[in-house]
Backbone and ligand atoms as CSV (ligand in chain L), in Angstrom:
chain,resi,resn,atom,element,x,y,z
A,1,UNK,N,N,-20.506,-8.178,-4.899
A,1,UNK,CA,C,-21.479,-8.869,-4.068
A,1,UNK,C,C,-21.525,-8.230,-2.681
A,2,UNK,N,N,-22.588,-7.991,-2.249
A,2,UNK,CA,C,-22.716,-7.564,-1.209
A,2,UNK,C,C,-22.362,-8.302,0.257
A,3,UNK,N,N,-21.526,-7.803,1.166
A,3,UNK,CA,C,-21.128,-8.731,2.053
A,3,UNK,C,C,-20.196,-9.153,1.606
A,4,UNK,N,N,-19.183,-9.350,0.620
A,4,UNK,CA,C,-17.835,-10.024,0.260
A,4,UNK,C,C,-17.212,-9.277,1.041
A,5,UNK,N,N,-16.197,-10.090,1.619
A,5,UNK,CA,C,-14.527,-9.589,2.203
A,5,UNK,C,C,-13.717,-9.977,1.811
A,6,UNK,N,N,-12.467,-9.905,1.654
A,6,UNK,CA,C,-11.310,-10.194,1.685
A,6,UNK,C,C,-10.117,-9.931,2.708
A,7,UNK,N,N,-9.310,-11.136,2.827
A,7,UNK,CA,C,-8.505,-11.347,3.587
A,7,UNK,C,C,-6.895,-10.376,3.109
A,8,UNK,N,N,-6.441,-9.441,3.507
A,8,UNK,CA,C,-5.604,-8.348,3.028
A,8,UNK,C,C,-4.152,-9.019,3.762
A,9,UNK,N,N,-3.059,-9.520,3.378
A,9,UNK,CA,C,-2.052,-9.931,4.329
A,9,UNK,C,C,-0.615,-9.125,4.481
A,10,UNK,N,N,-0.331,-8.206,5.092
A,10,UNK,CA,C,0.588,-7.399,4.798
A,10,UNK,C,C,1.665,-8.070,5.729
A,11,UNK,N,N,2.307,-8.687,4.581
A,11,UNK,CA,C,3.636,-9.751,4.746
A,11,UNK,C,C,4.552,-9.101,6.277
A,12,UNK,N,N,4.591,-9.895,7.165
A,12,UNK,CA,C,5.509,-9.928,7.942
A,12,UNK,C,C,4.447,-9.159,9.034
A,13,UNK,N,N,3.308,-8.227,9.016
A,13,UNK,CA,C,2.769,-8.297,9.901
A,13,UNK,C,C,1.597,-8.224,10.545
A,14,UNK,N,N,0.890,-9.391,9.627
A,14,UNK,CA,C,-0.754,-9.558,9.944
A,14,UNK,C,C,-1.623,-9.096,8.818
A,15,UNK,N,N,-2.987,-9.236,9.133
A,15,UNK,CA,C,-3.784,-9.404,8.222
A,15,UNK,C,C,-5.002,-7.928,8.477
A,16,UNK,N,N,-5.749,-7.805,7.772
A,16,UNK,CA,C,-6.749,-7.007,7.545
A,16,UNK,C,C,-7.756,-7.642,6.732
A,17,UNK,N,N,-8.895,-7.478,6.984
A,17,UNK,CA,C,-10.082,-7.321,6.053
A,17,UNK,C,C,-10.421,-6.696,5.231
A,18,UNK,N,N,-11.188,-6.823,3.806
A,18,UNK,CA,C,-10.982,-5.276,3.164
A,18,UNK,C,C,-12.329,-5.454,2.306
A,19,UNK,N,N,-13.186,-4.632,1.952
A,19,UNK,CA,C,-14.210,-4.782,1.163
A,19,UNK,C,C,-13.831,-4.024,-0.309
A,20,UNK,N,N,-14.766,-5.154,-1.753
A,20,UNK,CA,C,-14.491,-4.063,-2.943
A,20,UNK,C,C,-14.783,-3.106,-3.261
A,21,UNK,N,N,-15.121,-2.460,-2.242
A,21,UNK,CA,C,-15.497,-1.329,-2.542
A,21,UNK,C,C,-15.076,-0.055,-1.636
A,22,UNK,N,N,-13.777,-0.842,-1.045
A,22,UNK,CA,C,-13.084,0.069,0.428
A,22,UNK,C,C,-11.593,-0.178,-0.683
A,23,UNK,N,N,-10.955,1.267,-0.504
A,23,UNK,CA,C,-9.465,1.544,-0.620
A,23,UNK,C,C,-8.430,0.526,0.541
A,24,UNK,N,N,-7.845,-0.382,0.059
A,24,UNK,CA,C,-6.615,-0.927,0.801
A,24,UNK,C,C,-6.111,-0.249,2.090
A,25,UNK,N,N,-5.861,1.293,1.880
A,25,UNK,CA,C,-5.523,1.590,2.796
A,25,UNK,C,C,-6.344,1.897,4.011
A,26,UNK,N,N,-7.790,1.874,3.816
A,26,UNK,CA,C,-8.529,2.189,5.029
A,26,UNK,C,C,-8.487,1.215,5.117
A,27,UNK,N,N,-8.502,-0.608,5.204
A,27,UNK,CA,C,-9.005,-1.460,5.337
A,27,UNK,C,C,-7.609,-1.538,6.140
A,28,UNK,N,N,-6.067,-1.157,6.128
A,28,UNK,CA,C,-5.302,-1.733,6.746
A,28,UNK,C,C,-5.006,-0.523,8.098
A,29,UNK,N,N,-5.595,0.825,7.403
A,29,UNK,CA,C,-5.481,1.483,8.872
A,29,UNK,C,C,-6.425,1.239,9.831
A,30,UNK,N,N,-7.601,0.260,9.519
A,30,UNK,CA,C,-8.787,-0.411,10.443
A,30,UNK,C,C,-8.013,-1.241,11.226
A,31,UNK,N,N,-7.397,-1.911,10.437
A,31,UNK,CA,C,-6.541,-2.781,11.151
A,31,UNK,C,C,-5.953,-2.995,12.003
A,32,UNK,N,N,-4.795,-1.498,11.862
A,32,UNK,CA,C,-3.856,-1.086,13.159
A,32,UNK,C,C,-4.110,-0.275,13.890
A,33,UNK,N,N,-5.565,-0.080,13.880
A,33,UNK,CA,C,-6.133,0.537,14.950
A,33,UNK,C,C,-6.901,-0.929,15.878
A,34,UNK,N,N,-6.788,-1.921,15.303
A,34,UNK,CA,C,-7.314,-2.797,16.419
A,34,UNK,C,C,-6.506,-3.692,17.056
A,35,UNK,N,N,-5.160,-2.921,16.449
A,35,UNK,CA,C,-3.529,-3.869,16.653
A,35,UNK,C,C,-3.394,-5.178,16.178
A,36,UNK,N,N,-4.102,-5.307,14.777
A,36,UNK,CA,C,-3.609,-6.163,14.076
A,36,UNK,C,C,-2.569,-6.580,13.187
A,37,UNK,N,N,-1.803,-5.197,13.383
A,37,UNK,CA,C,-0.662,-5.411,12.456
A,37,UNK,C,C,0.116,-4.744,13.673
A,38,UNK,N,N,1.036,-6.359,13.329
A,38,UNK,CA,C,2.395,-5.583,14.290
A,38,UNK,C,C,4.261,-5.629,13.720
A,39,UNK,N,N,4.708,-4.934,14.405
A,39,UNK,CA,C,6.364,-4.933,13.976
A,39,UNK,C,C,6.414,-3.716,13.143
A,40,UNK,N,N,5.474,-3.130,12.718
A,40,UNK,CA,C,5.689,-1.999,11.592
A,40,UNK,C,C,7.104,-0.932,12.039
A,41,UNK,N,N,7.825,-0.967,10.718
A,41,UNK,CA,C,9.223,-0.147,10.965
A,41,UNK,C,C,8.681,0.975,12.044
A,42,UNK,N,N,7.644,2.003,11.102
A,42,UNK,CA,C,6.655,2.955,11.794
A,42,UNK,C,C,5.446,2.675,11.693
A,43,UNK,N,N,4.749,3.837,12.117
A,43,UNK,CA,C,2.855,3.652,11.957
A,43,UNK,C,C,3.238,3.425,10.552
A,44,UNK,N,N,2.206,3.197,9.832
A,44,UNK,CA,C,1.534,2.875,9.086
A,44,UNK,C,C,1.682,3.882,8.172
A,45,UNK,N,N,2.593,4.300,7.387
A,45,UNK,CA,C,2.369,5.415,6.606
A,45,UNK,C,C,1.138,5.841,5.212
A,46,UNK,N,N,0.630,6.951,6.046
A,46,UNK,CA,C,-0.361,7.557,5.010
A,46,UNK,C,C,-0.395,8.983,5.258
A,47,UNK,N,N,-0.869,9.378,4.297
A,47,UNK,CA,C,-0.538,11.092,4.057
A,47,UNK,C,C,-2.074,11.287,3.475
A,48,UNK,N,N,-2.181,11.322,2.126
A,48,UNK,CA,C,-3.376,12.490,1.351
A,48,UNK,C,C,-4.406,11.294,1.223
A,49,UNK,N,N,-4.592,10.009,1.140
A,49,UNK,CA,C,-5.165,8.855,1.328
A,49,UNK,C,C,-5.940,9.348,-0.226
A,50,UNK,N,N,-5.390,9.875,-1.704
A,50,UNK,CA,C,-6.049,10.576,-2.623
A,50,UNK,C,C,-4.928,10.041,-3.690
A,51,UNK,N,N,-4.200,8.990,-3.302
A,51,UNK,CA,C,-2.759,9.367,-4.522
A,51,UNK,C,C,-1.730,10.080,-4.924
A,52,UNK,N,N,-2.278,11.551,-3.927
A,52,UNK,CA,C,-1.458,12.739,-4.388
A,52,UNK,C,C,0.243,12.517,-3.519
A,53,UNK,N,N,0.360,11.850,-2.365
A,53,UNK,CA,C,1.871,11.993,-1.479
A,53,UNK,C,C,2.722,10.876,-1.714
A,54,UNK,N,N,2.152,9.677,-2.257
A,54,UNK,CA,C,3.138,8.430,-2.381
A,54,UNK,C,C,3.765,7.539,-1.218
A,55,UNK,N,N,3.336,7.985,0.364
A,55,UNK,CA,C,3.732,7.495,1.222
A,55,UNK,C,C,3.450,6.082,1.350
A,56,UNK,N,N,2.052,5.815,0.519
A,56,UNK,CA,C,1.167,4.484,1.120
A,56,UNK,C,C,1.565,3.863,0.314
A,57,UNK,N,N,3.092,3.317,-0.937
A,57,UNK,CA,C,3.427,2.393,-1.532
A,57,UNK,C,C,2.974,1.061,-1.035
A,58,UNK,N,N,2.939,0.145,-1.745
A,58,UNK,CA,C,3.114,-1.354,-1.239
A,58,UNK,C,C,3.320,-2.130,-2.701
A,59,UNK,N,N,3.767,-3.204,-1.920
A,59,UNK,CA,C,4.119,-4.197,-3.832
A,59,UNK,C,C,3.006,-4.940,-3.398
A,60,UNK,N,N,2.131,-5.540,-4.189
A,60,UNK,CA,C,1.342,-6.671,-4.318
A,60,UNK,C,C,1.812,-7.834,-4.954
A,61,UNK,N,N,2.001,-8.728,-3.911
A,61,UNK,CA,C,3.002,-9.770,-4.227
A,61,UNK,C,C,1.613,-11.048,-4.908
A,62,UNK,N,N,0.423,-11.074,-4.290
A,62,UNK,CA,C,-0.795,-12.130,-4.614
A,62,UNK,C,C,-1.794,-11.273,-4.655
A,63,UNK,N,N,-2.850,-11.887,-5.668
A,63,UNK,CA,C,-3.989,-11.132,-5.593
A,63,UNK,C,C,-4.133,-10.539,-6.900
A,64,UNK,N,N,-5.922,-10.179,-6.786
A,64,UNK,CA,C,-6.154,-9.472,-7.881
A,64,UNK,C,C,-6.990,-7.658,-6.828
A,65,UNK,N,N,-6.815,-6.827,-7.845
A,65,UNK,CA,C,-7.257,-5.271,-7.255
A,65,UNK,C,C,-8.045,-4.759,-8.829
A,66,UNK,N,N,-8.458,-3.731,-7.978
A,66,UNK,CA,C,-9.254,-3.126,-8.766
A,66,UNK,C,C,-8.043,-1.621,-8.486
A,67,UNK,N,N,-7.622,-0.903,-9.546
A,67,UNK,CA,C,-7.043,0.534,-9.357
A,67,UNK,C,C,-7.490,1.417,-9.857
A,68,UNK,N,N,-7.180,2.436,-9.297
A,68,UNK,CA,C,-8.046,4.233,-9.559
A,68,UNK,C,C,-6.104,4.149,-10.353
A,69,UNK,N,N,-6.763,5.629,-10.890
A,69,UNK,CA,C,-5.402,6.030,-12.072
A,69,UNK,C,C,-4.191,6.363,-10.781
A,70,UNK,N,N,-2.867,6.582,-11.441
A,70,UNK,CA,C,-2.016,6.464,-9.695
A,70,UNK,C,C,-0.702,7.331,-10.333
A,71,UNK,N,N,-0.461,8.807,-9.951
A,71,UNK,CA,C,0.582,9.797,-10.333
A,71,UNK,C,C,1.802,9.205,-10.547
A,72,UNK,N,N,2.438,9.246,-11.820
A,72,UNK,CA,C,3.664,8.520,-12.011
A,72,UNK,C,C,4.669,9.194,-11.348
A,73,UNK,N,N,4.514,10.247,-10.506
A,73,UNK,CA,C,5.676,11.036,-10.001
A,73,UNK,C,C,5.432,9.729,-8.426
A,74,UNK,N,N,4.995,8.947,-8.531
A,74,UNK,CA,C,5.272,7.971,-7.112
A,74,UNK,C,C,5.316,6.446,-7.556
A,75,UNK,N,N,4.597,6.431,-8.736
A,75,UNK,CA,C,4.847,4.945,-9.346
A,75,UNK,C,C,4.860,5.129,-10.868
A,76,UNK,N,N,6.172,4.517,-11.057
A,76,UNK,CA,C,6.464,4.252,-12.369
A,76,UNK,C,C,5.802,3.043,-12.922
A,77,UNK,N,N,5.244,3.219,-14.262
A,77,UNK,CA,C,4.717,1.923,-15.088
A,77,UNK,C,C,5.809,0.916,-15.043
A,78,UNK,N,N,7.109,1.078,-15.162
A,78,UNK,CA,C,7.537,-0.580,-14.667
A,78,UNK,C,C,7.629,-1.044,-13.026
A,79,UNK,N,N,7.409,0.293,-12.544
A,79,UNK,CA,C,7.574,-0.258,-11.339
A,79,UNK,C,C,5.757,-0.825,-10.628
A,80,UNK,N,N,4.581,-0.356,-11.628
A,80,UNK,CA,C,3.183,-0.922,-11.577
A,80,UNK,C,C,3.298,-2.257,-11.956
A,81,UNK,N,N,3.769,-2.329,-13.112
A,81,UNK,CA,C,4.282,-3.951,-13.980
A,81,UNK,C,C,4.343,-4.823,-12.886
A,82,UNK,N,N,5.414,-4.167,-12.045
A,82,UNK,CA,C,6.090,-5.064,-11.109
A,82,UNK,C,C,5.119,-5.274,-9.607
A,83,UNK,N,N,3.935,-4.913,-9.540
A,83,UNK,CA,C,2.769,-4.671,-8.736
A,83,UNK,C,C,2.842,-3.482,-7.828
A,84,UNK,N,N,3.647,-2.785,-7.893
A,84,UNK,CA,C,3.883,-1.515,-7.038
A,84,UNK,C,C,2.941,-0.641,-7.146
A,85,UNK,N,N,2.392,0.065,-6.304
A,85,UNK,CA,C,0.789,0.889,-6.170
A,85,UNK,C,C,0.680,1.561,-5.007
A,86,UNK,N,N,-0.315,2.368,-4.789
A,86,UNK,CA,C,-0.372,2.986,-3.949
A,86,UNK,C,C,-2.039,2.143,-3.260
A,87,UNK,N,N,-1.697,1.920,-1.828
A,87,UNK,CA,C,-2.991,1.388,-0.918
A,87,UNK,C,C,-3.830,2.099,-1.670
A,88,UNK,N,N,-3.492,3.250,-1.132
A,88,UNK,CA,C,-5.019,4.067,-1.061
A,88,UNK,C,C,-5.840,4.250,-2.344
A,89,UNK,N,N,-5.187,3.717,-3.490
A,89,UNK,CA,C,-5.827,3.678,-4.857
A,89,UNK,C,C,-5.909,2.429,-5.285
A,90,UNK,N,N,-6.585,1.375,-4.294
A,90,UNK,CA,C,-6.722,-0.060,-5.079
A,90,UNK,C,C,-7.426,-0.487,-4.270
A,91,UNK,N,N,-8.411,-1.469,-4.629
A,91,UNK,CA,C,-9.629,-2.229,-3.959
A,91,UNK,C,C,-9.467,-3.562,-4.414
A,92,UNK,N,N,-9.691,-4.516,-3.317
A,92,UNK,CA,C,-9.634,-5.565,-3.661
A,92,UNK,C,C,-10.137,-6.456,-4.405
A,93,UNK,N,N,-9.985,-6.650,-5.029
A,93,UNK,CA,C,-11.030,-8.016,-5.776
A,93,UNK,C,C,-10.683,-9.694,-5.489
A,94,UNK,N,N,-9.837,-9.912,-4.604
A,94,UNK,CA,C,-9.576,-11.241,-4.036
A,94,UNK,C,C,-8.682,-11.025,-2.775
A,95,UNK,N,N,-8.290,-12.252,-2.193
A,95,UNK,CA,C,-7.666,-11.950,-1.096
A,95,UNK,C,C,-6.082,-11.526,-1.564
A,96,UNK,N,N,-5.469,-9.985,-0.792
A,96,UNK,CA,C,-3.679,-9.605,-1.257
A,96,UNK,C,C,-3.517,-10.186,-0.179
A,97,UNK,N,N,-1.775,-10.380,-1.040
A,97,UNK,CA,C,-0.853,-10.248,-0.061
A,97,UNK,C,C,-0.102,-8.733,-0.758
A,98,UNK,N,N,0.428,-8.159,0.692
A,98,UNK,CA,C,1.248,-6.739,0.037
A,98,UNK,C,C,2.499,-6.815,1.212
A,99,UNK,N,N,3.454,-5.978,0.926
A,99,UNK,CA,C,4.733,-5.778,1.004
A,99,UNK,C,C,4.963,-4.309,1.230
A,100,UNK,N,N,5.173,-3.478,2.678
A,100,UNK,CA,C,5.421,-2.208,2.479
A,100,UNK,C,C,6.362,-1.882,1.253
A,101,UNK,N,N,6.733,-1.004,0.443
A,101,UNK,CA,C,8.061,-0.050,0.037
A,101,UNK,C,C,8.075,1.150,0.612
A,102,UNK,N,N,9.020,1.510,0.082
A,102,UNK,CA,C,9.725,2.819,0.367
A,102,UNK,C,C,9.157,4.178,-0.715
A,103,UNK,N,N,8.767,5.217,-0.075
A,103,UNK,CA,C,7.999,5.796,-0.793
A,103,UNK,C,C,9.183,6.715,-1.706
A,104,UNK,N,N,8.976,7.170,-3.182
A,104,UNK,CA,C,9.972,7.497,-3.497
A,104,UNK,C,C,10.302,8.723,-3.265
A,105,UNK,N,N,9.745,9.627,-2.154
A,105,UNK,CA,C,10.562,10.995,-1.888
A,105,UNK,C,C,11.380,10.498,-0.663
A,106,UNK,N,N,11.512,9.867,-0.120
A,106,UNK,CA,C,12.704,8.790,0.772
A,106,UNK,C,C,13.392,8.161,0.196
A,107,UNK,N,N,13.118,7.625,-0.773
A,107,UNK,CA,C,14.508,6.920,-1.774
A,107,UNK,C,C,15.056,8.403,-2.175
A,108,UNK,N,N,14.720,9.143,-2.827
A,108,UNK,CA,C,15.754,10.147,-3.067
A,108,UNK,C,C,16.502,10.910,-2.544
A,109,UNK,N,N,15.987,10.892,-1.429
A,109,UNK,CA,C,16.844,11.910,-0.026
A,109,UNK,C,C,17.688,10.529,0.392
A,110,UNK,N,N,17.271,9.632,0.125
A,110,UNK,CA,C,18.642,8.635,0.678
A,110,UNK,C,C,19.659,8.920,-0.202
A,111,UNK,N,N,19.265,8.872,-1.534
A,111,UNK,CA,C,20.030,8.583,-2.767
A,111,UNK,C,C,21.493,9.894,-2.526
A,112,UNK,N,N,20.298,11.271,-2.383
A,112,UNK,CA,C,21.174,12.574,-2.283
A,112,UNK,C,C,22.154,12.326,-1.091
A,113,UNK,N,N,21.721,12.182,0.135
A,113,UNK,CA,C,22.528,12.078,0.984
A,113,UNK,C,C,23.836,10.959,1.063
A,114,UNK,N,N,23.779,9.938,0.084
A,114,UNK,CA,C,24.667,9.343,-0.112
A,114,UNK,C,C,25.986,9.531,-0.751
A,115,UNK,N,N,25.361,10.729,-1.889
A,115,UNK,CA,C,25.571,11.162,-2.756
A,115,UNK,C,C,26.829,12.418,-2.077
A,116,UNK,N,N,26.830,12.965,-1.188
A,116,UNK,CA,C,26.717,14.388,-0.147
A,116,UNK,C,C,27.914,13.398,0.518
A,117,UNK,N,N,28.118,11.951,0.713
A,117,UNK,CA,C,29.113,11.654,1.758
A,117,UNK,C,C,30.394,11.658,1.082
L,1,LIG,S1,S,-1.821,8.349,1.187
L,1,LIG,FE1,FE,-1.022,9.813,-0.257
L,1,LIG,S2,S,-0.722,8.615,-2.028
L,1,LIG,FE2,FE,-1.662,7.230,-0.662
């Protein structure tokens, strides 16, 4: 429908708007460019805004999305199961709530370096 929005809530720090037919992640980097999201560990991580870098994880804790296909070298099918996705490959179809994660080429350099002590 033309003119629909949705209310985007990225748990712990504020909200965004997002249209179905806008990628999650532009709708939340609109956002923190108008300083609507605050406390973020860092900016806002995004990289290839295409699927291809995995930076823009988030869990979708509420809500329904619409998703583009999403490289399993950044999300695993149980870890999709479990609503894990990439922003930049999902459109809203009701109002989210989302949850940064940790993108997984940072879980593994944690993992190694732990590994190394
Ligand atoms: S910004 Fe690269 S996968 Fe989303």
């Amino acid at each position: 429908m033309a003119g629909e929005k949705f209310t985007i809530n990225l748990e712990g720090h504020g909200v965004a708007s997002g249209f179905p037919q806008e990628r999650v992640l532009v709708a939340l980097e609109r956002a923190q460019g108008f300083g609507q999201l605050k406390d973020l560990p860092l900016k806002l991580p995004v990289g290839c805004r295409r699927g291809g870098c995995g930076v823009c994880r988030v869990r979708v804790t509420k809500g329904e999305f619409h998703a583009d296909p999403m490289s399993r070298a950044h999300v695993s099918a149980e870890e999709e199961a479990g609503g894990v996705v990439l922003a930049c490959c999902i459109y809203p179809r009701s109002e989210l709530s989302l949850r940064l994660e940790t993108p997984v080429a940072v879980k593994e350099k944690s993992r190694k370096a732990a590994q190394v002590v």
